[in-house]
C-alpha positions, 0 to 999 in steps of 0.5 A: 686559671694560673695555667692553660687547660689540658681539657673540656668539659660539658654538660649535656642537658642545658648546654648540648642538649635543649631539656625542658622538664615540664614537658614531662609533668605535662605529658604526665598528668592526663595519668594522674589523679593529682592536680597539676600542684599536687603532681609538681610537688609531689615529684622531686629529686628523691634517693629513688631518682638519685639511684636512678642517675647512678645506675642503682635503680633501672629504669623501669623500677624508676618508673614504677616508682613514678606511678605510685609516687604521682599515683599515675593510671599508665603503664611503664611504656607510657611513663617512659614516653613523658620522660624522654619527652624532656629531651627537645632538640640540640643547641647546635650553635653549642655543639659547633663551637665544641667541634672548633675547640676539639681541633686544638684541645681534648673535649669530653662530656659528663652528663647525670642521666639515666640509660632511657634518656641516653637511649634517647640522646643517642639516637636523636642527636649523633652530632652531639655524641661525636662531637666528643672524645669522651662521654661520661654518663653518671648511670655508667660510672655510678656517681653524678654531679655535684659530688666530688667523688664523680669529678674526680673520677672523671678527672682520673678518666681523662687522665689530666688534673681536675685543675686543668679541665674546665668544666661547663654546666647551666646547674649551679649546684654542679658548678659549685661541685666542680669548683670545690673538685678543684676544676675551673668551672662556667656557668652556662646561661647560653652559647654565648658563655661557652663562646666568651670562655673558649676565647678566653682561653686562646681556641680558634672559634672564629670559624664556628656559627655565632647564632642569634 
């Protein structure tokens, strides 16, 4: 970065949010008349989910695409139950190490997500959702990561430059978007990033839980 950044950025899921996706394939196939392989390969990142993460496709259509797709014997209310089941925890030493930055710097959040799952994050982790400025959710805004176009709109919403946000993600293909965006970008692995990126910059984190 040639000048410090006016603003944050950060994933939800992986970075806030503890997600684990298998929990879904496994809540789902005691439905499903596919084998566990067959039931993984055939669920994929289709248009369909796509849609779905720009708010093009509601969530109980989504669903029922699912049922058809994983040719599931269950009912919308009962796929719906494994896909928020992916949604485990928050990554509280995360979450307090946004609290510190936002003391002395504007903290935001855009996450590619869908209106169950938001539903779902919402109520289950309130510290997570203060703990920024802003949320920007790709189902609202109708443009999800890694495209450019969602980058910059975001960028536009906070009102800074792309170049003067740093945006922090544990997908590396949403990395790569927000860095072909213009925006200063991180790699999540752990909290740990997130701590040596923010000291980096020169924020009071001192005071935040290290964790183990």
């Amino acid at each position: 970065m040639t000048a410090p950044p006016e603003a944050l950025l950060f994933d939800l899921g992986g970075v806030l949010i503890d997600v684990q996706p298998e929990r879904v394939l496994a809540a789902w196939s005691a439905h499903s008349r596919l084998d566990p392989e067959a039931l993984s390969a055939a669920f994929e990142i289709d248009e369909v989910y796509r849609g779905h993460e720009r708010g093009e496709v509601s969530d109980d259509d989504f669903f029922r695409h699912v049922i058809d797709r994983l040719k599931l014997d269950a009912d919308v209310d009962t796929v719906r139950a494994g896909w928020t089941a992916a949604l485990v925890g928050e990554i509280a030493e995360t979450t307090a190490l946004v609290n510190a930055a936002r003391s002395e710097m504007p903290c935001y959040a855009f996450s590619n997500t869908n209106a169950a799952h938001m539903d779902v994050w919402q109520q289950r982790f309130p510290r997570v959702v203060n703990a920024f400025d802003g949320i920007f959710a790709s189902h609202q805004i109708g443009l999800r990561k890694p495209d450019a176009e969602a980058f910059a709109q975001v960028a536009e919403r906070i009102g800074v430059a792309p170049a003067s946000i740093v945006f922090f993600d544990d997908v590396a293909e949403n990395v790569r978007g927000a860095a072909a965006a213009g925006l200063s970008t991180v790699l999540v692995t752990g909290p740990a990033d997130v701590r040596r990126t923010l000291a980096a910059i020169g924020l009071n984190i001192a005071g935040s839980p290290s964790g183990s």
